[in-house]
Structures are given as structure tokens and as C-alpha cells.
PyMOL Python script that loads the backbone (N, CA, C, O; Angstrom):
from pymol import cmd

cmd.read_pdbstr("""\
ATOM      1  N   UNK A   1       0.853  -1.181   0.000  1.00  0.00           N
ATOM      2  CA  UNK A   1       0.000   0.000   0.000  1.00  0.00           C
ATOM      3  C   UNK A   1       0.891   1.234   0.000  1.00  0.00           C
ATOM      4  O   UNK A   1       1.975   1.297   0.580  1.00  0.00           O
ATOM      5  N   UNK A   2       0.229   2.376  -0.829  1.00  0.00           N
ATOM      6  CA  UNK A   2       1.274   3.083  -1.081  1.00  0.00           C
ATOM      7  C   UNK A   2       0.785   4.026   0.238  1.00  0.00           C
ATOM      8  O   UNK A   2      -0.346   3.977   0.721  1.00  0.00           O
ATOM      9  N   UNK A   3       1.869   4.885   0.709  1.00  0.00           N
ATOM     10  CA  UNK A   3       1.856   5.530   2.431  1.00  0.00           C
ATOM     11  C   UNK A   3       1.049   7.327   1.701  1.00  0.00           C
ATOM     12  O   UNK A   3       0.759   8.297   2.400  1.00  0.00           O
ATOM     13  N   UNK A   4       0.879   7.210   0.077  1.00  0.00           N
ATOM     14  CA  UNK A   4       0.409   8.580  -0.264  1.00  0.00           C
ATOM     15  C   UNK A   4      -1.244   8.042  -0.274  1.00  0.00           C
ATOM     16  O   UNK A   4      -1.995   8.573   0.544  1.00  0.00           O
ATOM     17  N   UNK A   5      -1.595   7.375  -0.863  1.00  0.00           N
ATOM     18  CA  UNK A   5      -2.857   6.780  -0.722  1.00  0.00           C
ATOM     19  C   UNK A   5      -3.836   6.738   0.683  1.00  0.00           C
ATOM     20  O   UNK A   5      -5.021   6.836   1.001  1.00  0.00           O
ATOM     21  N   UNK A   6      -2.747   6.561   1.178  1.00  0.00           N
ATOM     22  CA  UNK A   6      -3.243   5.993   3.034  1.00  0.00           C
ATOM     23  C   UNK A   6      -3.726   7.784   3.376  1.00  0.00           C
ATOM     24  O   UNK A   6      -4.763   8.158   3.924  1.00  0.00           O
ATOM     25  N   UNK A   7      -2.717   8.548   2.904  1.00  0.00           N
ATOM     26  CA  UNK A   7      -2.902  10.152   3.261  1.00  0.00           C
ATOM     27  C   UNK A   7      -4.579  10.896   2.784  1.00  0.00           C
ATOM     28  O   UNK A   7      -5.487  11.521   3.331  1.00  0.00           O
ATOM     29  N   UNK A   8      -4.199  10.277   1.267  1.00  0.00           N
ATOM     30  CA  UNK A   8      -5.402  11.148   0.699  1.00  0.00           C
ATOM     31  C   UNK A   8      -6.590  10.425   0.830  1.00  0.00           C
ATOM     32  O   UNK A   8      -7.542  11.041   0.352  1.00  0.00           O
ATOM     33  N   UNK A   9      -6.990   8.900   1.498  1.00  0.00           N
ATOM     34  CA  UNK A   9      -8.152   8.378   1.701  1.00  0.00           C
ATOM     35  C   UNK A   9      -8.517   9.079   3.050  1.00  0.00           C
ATOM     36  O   UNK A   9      -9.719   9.335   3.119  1.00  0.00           O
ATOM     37  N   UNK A  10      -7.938   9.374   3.908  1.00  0.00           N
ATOM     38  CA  UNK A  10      -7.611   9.618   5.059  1.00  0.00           C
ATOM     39  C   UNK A  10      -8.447  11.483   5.207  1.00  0.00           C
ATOM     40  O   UNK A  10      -9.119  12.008   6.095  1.00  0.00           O
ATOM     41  N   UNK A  11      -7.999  11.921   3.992  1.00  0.00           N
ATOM     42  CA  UNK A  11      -8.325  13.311   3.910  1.00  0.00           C
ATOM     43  C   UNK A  11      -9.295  13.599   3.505  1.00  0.00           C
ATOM     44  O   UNK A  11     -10.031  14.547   3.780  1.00  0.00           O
ATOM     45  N   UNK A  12      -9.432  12.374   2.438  1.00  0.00           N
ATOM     46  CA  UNK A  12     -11.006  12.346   1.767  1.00  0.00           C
ATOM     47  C   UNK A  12     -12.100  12.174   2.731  1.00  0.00           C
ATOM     48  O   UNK A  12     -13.141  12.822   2.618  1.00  0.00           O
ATOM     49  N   UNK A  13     -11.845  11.071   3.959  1.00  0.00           N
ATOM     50  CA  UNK A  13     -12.959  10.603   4.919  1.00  0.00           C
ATOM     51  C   UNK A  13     -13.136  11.445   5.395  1.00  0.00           C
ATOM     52  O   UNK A  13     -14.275  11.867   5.591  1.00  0.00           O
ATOM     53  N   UNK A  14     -11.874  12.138   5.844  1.00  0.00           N
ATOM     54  CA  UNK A  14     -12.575  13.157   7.196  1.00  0.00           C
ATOM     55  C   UNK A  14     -13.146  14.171   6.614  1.00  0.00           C
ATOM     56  O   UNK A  14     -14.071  14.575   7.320  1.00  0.00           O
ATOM     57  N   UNK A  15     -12.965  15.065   5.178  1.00  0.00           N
ATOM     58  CA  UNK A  15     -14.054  15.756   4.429  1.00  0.00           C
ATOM     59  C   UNK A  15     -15.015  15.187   4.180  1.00  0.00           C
ATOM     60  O   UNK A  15     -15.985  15.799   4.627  1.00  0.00           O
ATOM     61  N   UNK A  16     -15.363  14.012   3.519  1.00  0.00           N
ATOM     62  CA  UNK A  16     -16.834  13.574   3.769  1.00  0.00           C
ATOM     63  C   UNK A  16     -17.506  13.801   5.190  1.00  0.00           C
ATOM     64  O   UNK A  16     -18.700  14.100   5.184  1.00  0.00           O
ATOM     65  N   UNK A  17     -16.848  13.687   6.409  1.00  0.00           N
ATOM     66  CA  UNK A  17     -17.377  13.649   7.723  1.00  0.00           C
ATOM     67  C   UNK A  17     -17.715  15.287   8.592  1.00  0.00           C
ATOM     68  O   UNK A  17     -18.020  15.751   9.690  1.00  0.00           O
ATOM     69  N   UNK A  18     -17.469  15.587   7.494  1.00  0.00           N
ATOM     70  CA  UNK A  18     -16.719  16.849   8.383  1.00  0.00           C
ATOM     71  C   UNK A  18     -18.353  17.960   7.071  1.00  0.00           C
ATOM     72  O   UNK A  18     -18.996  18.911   7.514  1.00  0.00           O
ATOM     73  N   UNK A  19     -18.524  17.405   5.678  1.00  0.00           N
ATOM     74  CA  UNK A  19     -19.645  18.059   4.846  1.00  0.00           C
ATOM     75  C   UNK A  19     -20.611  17.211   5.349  1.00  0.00           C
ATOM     76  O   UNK A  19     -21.661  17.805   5.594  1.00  0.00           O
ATOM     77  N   UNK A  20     -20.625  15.460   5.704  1.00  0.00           N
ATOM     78  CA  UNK A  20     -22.084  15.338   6.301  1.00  0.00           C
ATOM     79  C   UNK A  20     -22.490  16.483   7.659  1.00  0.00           C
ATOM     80  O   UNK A  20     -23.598  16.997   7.806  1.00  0.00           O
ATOM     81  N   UNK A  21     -21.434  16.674   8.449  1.00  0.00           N
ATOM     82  CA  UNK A  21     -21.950  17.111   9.896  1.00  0.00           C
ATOM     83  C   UNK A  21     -22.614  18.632   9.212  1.00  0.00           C
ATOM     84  O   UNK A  21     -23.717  19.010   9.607  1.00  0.00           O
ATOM     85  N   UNK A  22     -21.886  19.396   8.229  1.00  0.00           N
ATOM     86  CA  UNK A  22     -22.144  20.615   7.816  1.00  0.00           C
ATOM     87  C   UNK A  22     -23.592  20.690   7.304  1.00  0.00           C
ATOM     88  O   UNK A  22     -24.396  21.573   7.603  1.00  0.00           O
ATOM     89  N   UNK A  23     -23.881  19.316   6.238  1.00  0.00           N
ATOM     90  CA  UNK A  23     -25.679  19.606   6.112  1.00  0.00           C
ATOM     91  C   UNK A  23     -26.293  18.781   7.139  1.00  0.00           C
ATOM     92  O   UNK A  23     -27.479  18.627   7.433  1.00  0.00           O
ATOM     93  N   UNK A  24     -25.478  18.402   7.507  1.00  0.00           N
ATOM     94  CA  UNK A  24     -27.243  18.050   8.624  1.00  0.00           C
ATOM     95  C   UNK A  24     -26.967  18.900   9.857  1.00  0.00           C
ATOM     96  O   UNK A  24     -27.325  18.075  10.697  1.00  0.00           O
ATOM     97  N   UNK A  25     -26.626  19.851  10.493  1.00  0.00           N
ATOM     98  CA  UNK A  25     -26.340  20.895  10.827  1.00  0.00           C
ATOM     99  C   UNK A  25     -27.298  22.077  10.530  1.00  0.00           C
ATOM    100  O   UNK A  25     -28.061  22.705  11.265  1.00  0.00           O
ATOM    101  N   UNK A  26     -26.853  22.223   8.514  1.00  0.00           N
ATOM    102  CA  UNK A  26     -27.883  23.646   8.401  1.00  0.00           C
ATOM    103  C   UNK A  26     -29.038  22.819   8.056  1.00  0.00           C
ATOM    104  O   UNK A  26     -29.050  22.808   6.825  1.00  0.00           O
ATOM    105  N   UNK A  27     -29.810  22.267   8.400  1.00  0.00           N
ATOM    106  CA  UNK A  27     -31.193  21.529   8.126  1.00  0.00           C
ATOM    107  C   UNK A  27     -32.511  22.477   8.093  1.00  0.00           C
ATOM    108  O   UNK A  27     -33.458  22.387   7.311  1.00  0.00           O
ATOM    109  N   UNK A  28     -32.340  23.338   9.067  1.00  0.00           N
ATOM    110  CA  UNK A  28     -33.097  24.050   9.141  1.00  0.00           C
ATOM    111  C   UNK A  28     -33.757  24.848   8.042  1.00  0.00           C
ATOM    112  O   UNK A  28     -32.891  25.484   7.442  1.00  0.00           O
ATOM    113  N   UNK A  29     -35.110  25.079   7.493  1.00  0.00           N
ATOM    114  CA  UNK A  29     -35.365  25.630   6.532  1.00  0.00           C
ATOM    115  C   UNK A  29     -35.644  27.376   6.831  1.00  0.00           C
ATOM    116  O   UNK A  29     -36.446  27.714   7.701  1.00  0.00           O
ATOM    117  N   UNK A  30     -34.980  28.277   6.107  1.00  0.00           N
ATOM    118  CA  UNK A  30     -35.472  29.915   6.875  1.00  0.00           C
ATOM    119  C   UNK A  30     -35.841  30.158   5.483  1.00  0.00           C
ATOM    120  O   UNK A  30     -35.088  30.180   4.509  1.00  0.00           O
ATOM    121  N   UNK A  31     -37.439  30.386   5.536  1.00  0.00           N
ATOM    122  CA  UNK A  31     -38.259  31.105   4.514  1.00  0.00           C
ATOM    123  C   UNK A  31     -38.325  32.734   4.348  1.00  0.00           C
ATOM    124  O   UNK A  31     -38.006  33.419   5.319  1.00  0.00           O
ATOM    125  N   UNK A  32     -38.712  33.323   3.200  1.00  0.00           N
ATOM    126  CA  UNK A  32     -38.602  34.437   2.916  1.00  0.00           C
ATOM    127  C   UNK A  32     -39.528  35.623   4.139  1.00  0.00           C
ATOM    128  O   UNK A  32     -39.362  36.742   4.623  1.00  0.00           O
ATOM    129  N   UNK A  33     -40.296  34.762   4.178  1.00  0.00           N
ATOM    130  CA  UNK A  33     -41.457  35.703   5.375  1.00  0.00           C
ATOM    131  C   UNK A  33     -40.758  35.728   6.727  1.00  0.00           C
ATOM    132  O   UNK A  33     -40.714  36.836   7.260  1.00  0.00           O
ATOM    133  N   UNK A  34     -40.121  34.554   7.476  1.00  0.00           N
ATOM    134  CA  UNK A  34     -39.184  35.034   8.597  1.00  0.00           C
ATOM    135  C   UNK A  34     -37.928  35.865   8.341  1.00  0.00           C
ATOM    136  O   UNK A  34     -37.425  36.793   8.975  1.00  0.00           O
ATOM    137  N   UNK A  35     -37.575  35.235   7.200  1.00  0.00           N
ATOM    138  CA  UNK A  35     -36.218  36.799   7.098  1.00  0.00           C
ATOM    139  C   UNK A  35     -36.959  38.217   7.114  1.00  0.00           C
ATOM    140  O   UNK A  35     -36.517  39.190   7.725  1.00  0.00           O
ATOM    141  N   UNK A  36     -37.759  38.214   6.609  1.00  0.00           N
ATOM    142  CA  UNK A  36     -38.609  39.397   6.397  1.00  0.00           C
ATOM    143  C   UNK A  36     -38.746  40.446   7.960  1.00  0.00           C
ATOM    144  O   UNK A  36     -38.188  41.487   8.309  1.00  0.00           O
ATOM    145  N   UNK A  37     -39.883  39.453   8.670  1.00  0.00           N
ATOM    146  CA  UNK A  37     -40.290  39.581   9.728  1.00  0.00           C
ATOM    147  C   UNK A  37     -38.692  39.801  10.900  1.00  0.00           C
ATOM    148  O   UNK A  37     -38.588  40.693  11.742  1.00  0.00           O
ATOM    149  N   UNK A  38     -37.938  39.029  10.689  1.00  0.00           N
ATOM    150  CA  UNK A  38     -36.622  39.335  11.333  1.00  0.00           C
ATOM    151  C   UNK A  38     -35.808  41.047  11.611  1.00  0.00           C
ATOM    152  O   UNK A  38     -35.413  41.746  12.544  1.00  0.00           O
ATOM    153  N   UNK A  39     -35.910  41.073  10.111  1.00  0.00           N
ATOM    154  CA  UNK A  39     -35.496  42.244   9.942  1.00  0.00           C
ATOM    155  C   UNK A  39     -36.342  43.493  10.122  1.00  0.00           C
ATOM    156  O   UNK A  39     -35.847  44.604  10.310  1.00  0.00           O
ATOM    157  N   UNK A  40     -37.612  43.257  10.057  1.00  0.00           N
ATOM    158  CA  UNK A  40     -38.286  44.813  10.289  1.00  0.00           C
ATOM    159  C   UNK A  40     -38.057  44.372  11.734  1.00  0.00           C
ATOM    160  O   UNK A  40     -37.743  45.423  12.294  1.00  0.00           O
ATOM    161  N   UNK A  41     -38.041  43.440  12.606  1.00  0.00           N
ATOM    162  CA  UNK A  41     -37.769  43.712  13.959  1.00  0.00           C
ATOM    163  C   UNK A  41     -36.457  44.148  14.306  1.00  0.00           C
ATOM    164  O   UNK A  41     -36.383  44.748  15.378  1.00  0.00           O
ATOM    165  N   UNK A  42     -35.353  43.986  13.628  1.00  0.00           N
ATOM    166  CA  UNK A  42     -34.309  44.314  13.943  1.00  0.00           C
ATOM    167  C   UNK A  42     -33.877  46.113  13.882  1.00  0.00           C
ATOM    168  O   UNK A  42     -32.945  46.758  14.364  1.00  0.00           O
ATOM    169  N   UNK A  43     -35.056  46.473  13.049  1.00  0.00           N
ATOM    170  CA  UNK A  43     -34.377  48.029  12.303  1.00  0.00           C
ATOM    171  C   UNK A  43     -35.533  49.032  13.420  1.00  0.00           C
ATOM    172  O   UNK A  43     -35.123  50.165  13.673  1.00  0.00           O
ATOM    173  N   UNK A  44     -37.005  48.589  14.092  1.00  0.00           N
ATOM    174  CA  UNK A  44     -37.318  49.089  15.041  1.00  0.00           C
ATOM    175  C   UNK A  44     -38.515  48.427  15.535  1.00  0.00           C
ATOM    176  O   UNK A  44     -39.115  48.627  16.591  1.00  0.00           O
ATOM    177  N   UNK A  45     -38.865  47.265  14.206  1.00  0.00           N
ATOM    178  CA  UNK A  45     -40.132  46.799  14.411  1.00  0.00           C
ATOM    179  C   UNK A  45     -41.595  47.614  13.668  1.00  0.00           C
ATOM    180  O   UNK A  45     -41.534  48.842  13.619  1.00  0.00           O
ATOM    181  N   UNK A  46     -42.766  46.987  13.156  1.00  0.00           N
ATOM    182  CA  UNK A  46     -43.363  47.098  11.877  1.00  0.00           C
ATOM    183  C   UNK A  46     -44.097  48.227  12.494  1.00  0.00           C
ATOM    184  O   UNK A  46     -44.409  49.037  11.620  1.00  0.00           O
ATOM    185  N   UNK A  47     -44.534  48.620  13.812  1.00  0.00           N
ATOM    186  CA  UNK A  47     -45.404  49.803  14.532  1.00  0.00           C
ATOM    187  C   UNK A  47     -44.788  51.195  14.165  1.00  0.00           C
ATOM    188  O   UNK A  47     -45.545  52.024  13.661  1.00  0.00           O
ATOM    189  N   UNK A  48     -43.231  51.578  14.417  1.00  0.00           N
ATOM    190  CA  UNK A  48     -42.053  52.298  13.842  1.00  0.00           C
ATOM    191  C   UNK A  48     -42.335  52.738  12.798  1.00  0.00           C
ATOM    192  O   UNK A  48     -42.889  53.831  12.674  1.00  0.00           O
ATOM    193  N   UNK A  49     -41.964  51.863  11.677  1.00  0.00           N
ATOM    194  CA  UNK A  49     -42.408  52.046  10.124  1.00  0.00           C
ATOM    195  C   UNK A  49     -43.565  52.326   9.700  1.00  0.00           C
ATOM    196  O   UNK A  49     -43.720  52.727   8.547  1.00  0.00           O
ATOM    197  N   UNK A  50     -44.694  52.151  10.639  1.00  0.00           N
ATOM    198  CA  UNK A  50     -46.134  52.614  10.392  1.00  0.00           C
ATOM    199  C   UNK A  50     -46.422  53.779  10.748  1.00  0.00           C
ATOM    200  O   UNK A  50     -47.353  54.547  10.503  1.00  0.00           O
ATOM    201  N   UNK A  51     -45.443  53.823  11.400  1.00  0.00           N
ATOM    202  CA  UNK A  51     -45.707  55.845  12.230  1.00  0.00           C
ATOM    203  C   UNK A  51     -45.117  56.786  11.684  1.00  0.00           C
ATOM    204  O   UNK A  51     -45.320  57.918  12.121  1.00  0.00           O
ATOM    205  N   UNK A  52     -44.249  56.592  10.610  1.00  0.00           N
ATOM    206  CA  UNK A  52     -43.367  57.273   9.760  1.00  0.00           C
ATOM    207  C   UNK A  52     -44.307  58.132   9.075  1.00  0.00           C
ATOM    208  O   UNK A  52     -44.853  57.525   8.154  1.00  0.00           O
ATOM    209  N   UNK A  53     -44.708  59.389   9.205  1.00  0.00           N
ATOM    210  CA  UNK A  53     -44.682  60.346   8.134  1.00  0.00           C
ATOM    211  C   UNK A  53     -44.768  60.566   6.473  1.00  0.00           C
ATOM    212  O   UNK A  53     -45.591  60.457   5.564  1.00  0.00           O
ATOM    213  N   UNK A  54     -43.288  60.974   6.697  1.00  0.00           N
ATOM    214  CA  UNK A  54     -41.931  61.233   5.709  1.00  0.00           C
ATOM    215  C   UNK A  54     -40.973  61.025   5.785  1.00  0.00           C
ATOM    216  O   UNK A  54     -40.545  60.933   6.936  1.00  0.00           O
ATOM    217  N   UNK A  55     -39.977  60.810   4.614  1.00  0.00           N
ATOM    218  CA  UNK A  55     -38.964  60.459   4.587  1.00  0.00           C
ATOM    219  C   UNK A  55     -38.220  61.384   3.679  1.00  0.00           C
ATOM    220  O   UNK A  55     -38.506  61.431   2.483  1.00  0.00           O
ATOM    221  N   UNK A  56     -37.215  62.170   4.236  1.00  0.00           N
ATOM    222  CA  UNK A  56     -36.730  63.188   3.492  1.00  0.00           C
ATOM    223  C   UNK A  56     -34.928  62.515   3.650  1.00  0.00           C
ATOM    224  O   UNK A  56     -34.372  61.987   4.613  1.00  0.00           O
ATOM    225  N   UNK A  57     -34.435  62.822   2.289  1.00  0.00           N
ATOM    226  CA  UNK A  57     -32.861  62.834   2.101  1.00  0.00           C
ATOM    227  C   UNK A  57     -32.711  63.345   0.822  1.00  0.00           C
ATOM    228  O   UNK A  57     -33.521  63.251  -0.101  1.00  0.00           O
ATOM    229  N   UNK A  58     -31.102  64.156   0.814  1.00  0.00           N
ATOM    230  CA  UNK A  58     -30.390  64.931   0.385  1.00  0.00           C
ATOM    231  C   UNK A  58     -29.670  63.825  -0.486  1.00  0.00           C
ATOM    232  O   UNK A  58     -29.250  62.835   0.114  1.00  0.00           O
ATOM    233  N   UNK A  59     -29.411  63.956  -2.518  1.00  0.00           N
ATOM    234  CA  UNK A  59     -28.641  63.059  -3.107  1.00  0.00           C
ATOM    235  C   UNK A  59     -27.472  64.123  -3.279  1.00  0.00           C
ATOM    236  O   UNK A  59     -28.040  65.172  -2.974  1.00  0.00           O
ATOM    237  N   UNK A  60     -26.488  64.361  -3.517  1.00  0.00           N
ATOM    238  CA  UNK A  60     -25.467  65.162  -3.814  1.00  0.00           C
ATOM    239  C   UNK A  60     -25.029  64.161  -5.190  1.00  0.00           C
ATOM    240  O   UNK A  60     -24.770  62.960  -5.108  1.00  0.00           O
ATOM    241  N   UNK A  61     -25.019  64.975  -6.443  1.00  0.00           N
ATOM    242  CA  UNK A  61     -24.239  64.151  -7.527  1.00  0.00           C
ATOM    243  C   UNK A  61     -23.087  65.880  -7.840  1.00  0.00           C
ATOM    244  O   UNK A  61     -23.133  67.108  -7.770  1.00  0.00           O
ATOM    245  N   UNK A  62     -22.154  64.672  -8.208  1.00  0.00           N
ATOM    246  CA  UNK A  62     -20.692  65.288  -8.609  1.00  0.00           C
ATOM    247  C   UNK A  62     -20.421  64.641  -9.828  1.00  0.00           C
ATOM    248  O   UNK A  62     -20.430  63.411  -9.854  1.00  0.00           O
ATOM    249  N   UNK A  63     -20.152  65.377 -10.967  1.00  0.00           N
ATOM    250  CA  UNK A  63     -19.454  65.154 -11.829  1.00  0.00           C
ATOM    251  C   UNK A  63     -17.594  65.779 -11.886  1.00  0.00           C
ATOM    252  O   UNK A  63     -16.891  66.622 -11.329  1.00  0.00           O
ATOM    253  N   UNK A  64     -17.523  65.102 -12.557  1.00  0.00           N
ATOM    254  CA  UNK A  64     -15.897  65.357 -12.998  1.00  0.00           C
ATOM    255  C   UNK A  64     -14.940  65.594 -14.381  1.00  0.00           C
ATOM    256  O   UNK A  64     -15.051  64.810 -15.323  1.00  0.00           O
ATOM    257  N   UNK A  65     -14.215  66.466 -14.419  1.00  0.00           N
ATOM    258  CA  UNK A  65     -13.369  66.386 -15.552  1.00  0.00           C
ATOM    259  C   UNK A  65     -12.264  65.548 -15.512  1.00  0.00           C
ATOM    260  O   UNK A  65     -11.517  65.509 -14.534  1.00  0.00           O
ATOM    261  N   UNK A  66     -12.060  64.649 -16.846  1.00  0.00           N
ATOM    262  CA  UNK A  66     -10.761  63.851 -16.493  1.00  0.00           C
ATOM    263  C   UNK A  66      -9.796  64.233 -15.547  1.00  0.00           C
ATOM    264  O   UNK A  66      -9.351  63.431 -14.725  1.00  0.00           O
ATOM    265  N   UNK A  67      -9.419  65.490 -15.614  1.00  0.00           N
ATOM    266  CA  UNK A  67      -8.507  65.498 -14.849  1.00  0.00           C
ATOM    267  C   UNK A  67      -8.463  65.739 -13.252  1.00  0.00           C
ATOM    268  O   UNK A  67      -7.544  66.062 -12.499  1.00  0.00           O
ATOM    269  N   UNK A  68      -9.798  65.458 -13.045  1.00  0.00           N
ATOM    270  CA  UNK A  68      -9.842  65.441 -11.618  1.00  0.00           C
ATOM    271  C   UNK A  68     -10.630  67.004 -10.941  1.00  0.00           C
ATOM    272  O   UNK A  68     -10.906  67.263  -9.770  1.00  0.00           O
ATOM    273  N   UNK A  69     -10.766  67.571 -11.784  1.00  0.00           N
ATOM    274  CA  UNK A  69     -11.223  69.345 -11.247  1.00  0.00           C
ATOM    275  C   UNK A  69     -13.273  68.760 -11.327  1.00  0.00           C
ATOM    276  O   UNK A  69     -13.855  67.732 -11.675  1.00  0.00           O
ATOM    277  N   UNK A  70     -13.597  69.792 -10.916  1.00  0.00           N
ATOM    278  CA  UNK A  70     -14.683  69.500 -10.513  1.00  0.00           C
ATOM    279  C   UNK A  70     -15.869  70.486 -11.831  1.00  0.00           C
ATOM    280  O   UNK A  70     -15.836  71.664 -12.188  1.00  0.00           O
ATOM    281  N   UNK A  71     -16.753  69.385 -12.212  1.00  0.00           N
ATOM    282  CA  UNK A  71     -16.873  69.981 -13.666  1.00  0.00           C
ATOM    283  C   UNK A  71     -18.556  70.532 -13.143  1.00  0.00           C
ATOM    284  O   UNK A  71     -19.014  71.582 -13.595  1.00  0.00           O
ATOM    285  N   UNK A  72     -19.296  69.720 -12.217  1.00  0.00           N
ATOM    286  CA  UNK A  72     -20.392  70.225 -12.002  1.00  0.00           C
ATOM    287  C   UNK A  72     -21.047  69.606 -10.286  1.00  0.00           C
ATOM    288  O   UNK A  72     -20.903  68.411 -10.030  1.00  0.00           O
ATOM    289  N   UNK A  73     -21.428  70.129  -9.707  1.00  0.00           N
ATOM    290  CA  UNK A  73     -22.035  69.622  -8.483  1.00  0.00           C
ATOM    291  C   UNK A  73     -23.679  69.999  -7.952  1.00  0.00           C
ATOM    292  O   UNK A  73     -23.963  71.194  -7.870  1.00  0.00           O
ATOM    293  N   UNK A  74     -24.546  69.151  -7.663  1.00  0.00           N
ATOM    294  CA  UNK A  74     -25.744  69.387  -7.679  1.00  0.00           C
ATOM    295  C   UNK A  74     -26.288  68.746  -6.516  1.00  0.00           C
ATOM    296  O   UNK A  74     -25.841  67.600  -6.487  1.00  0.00           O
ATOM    297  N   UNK A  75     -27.189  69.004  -5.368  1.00  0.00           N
ATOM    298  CA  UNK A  75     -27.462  68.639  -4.565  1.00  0.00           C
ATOM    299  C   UNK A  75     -29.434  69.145  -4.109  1.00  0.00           C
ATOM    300  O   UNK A  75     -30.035  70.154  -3.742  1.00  0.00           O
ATOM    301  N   UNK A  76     -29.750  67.746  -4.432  1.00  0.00           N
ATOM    302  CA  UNK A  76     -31.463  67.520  -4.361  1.00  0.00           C
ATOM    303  C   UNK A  76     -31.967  67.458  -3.409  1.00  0.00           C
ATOM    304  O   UNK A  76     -31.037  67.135  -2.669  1.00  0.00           O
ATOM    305  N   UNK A  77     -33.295  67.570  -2.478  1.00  0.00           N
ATOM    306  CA  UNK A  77     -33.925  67.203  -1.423  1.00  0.00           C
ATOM    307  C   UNK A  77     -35.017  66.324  -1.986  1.00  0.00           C
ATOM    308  O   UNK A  77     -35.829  65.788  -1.232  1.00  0.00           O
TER     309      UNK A  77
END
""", "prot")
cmd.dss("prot")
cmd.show_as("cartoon", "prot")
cmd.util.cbc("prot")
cmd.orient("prot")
């Protein structure tokens, strides 16, 4: 038996052992509606977002001349 063989069966098993433990591990199924629900709880929760108003923000666009000087700048509400 060759002593390189013995290595790479050796390396092979314990990666097979090592990707079974990995899926049966993530088994768990996470559907689109709990990620969902996750995240509006995480940012303040769906009552928060219902009490909102308005939503106001400022875009600033910059253009440029190749060489780096500033060719036009514009800033929206």
C-alpha cells in the first residue's frame, strides 16, 4: 500500500465527515417571510415604520473632468 494513498483516503474521509456534519447541521429551513419579519424587527419593528410620516434625504451628484477638477455639483432634497 502506497503511504500517499493511506494520506489522501484519510483526507477524503474526514471531508466527507466533516460536509455530512455541515448539512445536517444547516437543516433548518429559513423562509422568505421570517427573514422578512426578522429584519423589520431588527431596524425598530413594523409599529415604527407605520408611524413614519416622511422620509426626506439629500442626493449630492458630482461630476468630474478627467482630470480630476470638478466639472459640475448638484445637490437635491
Amino acid at each position: 500500500m502506497n503511504p500517499y494513498s493511506f494520506i489522501i483516503k484519510s483526507t477524503l474521509l474526514i471531508f466527507l465527515f466533516g460536509f455530512c456534519g455541515l448539512v445536517l447541521s444547516c437543516s433548518k429551513k429559513i423562509d422568505a417571510l421570517f427573514l422578512i419579519e426578522k429584519s423589520i424587527a431588527a431596524h425598530g419593528g413594523l409599529d415604527a415604520w407605520n408611524n413614519v410620516a416622511k422620509i426626506d434625504y439629500l442626493k449630492t451628484t458630482v461630476y468630474y473632468y478627467p482630470n480630476g477638477e470638478i466639472e459640475q455639483k448638484s445637490t437635491k432634497k
